[in-house]
ZADODO-154261 format. One record per residue (C-alpha): residue number from 1; residue in three letters; x, y, z. Coordinates in pm, 1 decimal. Example, Ala and Ser with C-alpha at 12.3 -4.5 7.8 and 13.67 -1.06 7.14 Angstrom:
[1; "ALA"; [1230.0; -450.0; 780.0]]
[2; "SER"; [1367.0; -106.0; 714.0]]
This chain:
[1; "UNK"; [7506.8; -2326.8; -4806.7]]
[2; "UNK"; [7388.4; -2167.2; -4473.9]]
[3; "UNK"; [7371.6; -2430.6; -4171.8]]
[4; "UNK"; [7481.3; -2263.4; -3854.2]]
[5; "UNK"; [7546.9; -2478.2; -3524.3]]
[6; "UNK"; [7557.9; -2294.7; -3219.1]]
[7; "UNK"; [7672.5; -2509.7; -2848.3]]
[8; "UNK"; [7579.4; -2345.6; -2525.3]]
[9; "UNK"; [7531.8; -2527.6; -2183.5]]
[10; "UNK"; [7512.9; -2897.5; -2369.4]]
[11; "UNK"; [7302.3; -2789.7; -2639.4]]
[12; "UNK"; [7299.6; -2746.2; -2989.5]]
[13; "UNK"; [7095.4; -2536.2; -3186.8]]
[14; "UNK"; [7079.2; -2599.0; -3592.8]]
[15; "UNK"; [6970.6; -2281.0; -3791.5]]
[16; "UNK"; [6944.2; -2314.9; -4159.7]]
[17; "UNK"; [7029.8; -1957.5; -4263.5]]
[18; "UNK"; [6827.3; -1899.9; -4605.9]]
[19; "UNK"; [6587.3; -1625.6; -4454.5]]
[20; "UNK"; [6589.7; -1459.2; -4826.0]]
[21; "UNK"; [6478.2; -1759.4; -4966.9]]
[22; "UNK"; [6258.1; -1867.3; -4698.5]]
[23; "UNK"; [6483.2; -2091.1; -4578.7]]
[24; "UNK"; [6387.7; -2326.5; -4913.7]]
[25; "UNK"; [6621.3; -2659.8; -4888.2]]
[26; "UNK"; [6837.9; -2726.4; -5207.4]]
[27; "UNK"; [7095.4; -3056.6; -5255.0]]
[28; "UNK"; [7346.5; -2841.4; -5062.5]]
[29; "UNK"; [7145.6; -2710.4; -4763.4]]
[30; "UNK"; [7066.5; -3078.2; -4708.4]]
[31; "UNK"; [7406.3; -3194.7; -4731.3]]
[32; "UNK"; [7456.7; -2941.2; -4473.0]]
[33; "UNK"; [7232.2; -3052.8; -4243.0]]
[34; "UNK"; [7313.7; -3444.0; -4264.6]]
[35; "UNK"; [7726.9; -3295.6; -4191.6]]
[36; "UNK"; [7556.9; -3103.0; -3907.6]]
[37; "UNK"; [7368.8; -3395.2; -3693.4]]
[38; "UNK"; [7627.0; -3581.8; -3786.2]]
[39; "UNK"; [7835.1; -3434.1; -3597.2]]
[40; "UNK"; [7606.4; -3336.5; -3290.5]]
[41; "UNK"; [7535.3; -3708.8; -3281.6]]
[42; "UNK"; [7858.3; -3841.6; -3217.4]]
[43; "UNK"; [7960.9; -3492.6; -2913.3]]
[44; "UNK"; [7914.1; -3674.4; -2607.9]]
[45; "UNK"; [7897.5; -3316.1; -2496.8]]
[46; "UNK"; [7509.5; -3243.7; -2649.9]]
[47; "UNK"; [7239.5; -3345.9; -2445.4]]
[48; "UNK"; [6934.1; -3151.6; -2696.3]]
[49; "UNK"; [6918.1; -3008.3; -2992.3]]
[50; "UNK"; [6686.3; -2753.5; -3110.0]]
[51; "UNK"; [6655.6; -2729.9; -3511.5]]
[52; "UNK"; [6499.1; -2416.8; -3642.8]]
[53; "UNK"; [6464.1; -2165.7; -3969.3]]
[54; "UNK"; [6618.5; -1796.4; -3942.0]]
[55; "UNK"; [6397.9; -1521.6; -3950.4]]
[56; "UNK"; [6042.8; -1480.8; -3851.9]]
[57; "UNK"; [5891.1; -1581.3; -4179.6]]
[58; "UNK"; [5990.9; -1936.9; -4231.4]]
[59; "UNK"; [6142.2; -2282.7; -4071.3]]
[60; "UNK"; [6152.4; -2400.6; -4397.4]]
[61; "UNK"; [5882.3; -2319.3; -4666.5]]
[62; "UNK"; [5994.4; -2660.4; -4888.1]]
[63; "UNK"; [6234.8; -2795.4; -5103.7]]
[64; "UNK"; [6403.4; -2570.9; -5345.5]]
[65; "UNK"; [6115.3; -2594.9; -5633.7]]
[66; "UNK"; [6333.8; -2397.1; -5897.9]]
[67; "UNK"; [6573.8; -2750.9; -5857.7]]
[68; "UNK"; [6313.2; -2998.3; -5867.2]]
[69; "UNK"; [6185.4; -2820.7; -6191.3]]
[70; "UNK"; [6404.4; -2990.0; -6426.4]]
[71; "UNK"; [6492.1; -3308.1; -6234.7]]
[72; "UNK"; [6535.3; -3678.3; -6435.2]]
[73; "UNK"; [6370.5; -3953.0; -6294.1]]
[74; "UNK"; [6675.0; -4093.8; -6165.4]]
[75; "UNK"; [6758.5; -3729.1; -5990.6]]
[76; "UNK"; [6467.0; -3712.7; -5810.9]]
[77; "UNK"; [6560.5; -3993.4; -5689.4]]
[78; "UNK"; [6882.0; -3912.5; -5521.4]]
[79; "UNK"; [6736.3; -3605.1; -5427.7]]
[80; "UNK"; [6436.7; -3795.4; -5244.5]]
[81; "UNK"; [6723.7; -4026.6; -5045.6]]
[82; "UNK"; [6894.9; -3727.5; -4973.3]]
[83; "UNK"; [6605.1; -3574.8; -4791.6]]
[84; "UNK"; [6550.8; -3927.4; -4625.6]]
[85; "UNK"; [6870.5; -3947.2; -4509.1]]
[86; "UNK"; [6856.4; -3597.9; -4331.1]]
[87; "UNK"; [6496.1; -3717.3; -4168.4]]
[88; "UNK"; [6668.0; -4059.6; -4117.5]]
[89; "UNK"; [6997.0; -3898.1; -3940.0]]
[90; "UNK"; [6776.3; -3664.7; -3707.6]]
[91; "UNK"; [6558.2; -4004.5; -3609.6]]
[92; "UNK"; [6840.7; -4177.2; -3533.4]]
[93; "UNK"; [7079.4; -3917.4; -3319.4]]
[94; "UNK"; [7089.3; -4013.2; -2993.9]]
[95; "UNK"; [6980.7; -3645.7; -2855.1]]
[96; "UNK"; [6626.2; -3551.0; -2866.0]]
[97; "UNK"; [6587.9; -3301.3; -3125.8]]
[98; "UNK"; [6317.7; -2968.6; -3075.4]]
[99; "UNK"; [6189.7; -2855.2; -3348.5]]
[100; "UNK"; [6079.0; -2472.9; -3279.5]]
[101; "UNK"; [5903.1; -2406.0; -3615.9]]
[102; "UNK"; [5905.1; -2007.3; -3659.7]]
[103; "UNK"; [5692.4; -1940.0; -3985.7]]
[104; "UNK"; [5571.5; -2165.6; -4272.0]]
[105; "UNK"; [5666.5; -2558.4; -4229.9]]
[106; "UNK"; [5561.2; -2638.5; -4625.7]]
[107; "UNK"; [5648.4; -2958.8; -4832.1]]
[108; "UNK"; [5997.8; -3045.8; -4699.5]]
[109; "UNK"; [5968.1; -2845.0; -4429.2]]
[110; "UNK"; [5734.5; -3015.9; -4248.6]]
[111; "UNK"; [5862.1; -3325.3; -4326.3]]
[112; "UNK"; [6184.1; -3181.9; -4138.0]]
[113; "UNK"; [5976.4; -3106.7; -3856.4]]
[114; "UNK"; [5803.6; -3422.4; -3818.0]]
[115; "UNK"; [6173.3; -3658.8; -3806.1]]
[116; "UNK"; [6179.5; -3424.1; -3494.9]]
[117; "UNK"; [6121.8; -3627.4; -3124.7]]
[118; "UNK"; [5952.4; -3276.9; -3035.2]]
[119; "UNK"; [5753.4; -3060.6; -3238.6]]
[120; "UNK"; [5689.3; -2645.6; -3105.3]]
[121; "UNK"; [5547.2; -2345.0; -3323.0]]
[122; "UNK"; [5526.9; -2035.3; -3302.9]]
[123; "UNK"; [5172.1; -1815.2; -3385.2]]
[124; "UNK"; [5211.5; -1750.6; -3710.2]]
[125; "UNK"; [5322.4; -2106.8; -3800.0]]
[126; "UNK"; [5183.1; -2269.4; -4123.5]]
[127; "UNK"; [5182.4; -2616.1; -4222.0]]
[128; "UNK"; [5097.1; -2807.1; -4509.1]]
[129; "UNK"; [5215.8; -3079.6; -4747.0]]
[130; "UNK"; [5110.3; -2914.9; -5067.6]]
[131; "UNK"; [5290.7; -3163.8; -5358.0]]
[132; "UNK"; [4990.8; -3300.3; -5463.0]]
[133; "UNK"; [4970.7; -2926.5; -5657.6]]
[134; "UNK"; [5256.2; -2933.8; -5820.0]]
[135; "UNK"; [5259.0; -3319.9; -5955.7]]
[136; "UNK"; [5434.6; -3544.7; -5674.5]]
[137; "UNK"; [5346.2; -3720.2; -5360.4]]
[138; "UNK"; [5563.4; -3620.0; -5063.9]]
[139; "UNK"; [5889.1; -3708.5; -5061.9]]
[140; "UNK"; [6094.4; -3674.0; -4780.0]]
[141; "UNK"; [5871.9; -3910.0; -4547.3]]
[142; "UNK"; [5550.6; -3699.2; -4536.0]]
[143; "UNK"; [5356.7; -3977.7; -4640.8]]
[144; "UNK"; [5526.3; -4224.6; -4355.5]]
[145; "UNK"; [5527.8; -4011.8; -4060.1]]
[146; "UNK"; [5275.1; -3805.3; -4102.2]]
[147; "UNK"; [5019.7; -4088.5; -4055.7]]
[148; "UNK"; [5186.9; -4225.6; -3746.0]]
[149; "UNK"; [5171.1; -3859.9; -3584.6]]
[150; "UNK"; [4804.1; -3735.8; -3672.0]]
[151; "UNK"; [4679.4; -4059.8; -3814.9]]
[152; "UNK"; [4561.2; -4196.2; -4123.3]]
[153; "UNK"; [4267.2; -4013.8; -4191.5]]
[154; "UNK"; [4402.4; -3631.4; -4099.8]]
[155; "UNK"; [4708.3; -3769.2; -4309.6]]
[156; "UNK"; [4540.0; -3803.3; -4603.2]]
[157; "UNK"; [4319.2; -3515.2; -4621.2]]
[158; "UNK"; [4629.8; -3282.5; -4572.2]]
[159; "UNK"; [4856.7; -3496.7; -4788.6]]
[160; "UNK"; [4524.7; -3539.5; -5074.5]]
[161; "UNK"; [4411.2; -3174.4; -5045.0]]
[162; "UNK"; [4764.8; -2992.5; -5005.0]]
[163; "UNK"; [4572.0; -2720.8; -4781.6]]
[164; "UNK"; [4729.0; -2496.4; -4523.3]]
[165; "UNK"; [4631.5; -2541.8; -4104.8]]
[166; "UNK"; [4737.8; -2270.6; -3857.3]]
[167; "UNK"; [4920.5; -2330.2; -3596.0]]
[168; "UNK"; [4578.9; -2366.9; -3378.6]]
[169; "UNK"; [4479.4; -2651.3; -3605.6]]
[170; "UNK"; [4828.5; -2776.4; -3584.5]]
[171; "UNK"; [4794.2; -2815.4; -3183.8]]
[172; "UNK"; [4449.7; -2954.9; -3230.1]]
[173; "UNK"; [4572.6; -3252.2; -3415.6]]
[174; "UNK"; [4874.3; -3375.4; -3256.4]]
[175; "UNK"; [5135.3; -3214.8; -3502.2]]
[176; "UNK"; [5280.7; -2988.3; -3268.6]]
[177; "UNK"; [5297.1; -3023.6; -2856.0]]
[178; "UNK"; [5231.7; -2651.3; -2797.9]]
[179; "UNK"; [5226.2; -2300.0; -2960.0]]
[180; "UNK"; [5403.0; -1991.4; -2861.5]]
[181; "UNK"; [5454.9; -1641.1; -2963.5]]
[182; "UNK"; [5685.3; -1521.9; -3180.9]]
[183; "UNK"; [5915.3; -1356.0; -2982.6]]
[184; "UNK"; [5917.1; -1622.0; -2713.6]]
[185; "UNK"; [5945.6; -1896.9; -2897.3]]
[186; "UNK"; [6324.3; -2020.9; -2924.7]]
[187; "UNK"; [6315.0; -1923.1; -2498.9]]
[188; "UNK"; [6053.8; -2173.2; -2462.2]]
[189; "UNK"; [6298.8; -2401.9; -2705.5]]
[190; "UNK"; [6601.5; -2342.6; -2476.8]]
[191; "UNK"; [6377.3; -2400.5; -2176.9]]
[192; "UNK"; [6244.3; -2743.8; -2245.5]]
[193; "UNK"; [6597.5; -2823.9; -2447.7]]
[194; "UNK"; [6787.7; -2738.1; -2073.0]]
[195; "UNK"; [6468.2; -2970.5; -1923.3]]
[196; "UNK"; [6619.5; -3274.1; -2147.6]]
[197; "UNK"; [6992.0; -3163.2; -2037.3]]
[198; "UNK"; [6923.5; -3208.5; -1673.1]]
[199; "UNK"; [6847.6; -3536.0; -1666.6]]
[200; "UNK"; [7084.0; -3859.9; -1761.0]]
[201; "UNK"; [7222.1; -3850.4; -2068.1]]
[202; "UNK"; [7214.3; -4244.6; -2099.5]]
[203; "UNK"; [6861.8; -4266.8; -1975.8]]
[204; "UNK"; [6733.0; -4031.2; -2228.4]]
[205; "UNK"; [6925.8; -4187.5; -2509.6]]
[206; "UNK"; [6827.3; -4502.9; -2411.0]]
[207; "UNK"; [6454.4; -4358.7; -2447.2]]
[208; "UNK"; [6464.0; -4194.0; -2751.9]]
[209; "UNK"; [6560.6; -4569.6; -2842.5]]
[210; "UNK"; [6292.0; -4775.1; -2694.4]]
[211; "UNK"; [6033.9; -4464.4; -2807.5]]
[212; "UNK"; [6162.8; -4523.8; -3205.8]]
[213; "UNK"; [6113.2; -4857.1; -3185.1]]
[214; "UNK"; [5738.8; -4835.6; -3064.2]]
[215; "UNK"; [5677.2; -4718.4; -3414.5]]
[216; "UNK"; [5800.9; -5027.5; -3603.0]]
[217; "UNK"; [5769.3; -5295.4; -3397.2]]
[218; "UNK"; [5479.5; -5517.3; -3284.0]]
[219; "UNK"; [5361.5; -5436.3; -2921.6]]
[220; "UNK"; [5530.2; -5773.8; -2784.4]]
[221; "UNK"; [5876.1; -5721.7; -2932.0]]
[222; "UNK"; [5876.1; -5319.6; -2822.0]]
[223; "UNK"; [5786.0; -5416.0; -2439.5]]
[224; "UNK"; [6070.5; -5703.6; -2433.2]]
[225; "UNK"; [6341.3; -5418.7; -2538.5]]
[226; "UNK"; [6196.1; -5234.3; -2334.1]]
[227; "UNK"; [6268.4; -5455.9; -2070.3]]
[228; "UNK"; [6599.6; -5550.5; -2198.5]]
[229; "UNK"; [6659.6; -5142.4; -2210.9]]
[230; "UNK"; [6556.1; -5080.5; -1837.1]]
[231; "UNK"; [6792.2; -5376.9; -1716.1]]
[232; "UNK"; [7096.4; -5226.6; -1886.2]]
[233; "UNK"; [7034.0; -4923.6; -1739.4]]
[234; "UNK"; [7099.7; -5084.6; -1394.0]]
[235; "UNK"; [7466.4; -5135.4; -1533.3]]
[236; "UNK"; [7555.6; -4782.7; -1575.1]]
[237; "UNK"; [7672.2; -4501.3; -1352.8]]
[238; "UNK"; [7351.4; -4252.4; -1367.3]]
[239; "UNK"; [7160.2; -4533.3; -1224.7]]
[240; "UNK"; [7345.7; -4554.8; -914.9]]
[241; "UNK"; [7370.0; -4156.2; -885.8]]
[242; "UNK"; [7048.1; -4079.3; -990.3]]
[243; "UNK"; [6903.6; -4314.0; -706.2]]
[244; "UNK"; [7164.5; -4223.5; -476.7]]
[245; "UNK"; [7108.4; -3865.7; -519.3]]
[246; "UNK"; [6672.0; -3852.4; -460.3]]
[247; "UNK"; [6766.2; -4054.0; -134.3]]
[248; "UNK"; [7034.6; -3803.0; -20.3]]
[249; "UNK"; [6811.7; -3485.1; -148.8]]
[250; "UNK"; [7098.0; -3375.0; -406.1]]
[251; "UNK"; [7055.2; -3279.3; -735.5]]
[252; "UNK"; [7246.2; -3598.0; -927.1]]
[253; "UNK"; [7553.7; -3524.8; -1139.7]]
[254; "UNK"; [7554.0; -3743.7; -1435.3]]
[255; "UNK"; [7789.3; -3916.3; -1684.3]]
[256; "UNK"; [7808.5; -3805.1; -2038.7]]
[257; "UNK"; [7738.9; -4070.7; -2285.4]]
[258; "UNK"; [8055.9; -4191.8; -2505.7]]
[259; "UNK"; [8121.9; -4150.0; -2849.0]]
[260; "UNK"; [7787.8; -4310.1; -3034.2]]
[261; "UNK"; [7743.0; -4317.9; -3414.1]]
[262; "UNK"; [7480.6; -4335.4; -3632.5]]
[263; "UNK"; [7272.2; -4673.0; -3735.9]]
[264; "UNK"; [7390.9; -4691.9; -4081.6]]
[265; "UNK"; [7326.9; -4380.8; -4382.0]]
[266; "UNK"; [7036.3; -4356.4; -4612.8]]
């Protein structure tokens, strides 16, 4: 198992560290990464996290098809809440979480990439949900998220044909906010990731909140949290010095959030 967590200036960054295997996820490698946001989640310290693939070939070119192969029924299906629970874990930690996709984003990887708040690729980035080819339907979430990101109808052609888009075609459709080149890519990562970090922790977390929620709840119910978000915001110290600090001309110090845990395991 290779999932390496580096912290610098209030960020983490998540490698998974199968470059010989193109960074294919087994039982173990996702193990690895639920331990890993586990953890970032509940460091007060981590304002971002940026989640990427070593090398310059792949994020992550899929699940580990070799294990699949000879999966029961009842295997496949731990092995499908597995992969939910990593999706479901990087959904639900507080931080945002950067995806800077550096290669092929296949199958599991780019369901990986799409329980991501933030979603940047490099030039030679390819994407696809290819199952379809080999027998199954997605499994990870590709056939949940993937709809709510680039809507039904791209969904489903991607999802029905199992084709490959560039990262040009990626852009084009809302997958990913913006391409980069290869050798710029994790800068433009740490850049936008230090963005996040400057602002208050609490009012981002409290975003990333409200912002889930606008995908499962009815218009109505998401604007009342909303509401009910904004006023508790009013409570808390980076209120005060964020306010206090545009009318004095200071850059604001703010208040790391304390301990938070995760919503419940898949």
């Amino acid at each position: 198992m290779s999932i390496d967590t580096n912290m610098s200036q209030q960020i983490a960054t998540i490698t998974i560290n199968n470059p010989d295997r193109l960074n294919a996820l087994d039982a173990n490698h996702l193990e690895g990464l639920l331990e890993a946001f586990r953890a970032t989640a509940g460091d007060a310290s981590v304002r971002a996290i940026i989640l990427t693939g070593a090398g310059e070939t792949a994020f992550v070119a899929g699940a580990d098809i070799k294990e699949m192969s000879t999966m029961s029924p009842e295997e496949a299906m731990r092995f499908g809440r597995l992969g939910h629970a990593v999706g479901s874990a990087i959904e639900r930690t507080p931080q945002p979480v950067i995806a800077a996709i550096n290669g092929f984003a296949l199958g599991g990887g780019c369901e990986l990439a799409l329980a991501c708040d933030i979603r940047i690729c490099s030039t030679n980035a390819v994407f696809a949900q290819p199952e379809v080819g080999l027998g199954i339907p997605p499994g990870w979430g590709g056939t949940q998220r993937l709809p709510r990101t680039v809507g039904k109808g791209i969904a489903s052609d991607l999802i029905f044909t199992g084709r490959r888009i560039r990262a040009d075609e990626a852009l084009r459709i809302g997958l990913v906010n913006a391409v980069h080149e290869q050798d710029s890519l994790m800068e433009h990562a740490s850049v936008m990731a230090r963005e996040i970090a400057g602002n208050s922790p609490a009012a981002v977390r409290l975003s990333k909140r409200l912002i889930a929620r606008s995908q499962d709840a009815h218009p109505s119910s998401g604007l009342a949290e909303e509401a009910h978000g904004f006023a508790e915001a009013f409570g808390m110290h980076d209120q005060q010095e964020g306010m206090s600090a545009f009318f004095e001309k200071r850059k604001p110090v703010f208040e790391n959030e304390p301990h938070l845990e995760l919503e419940g395991d898949a």
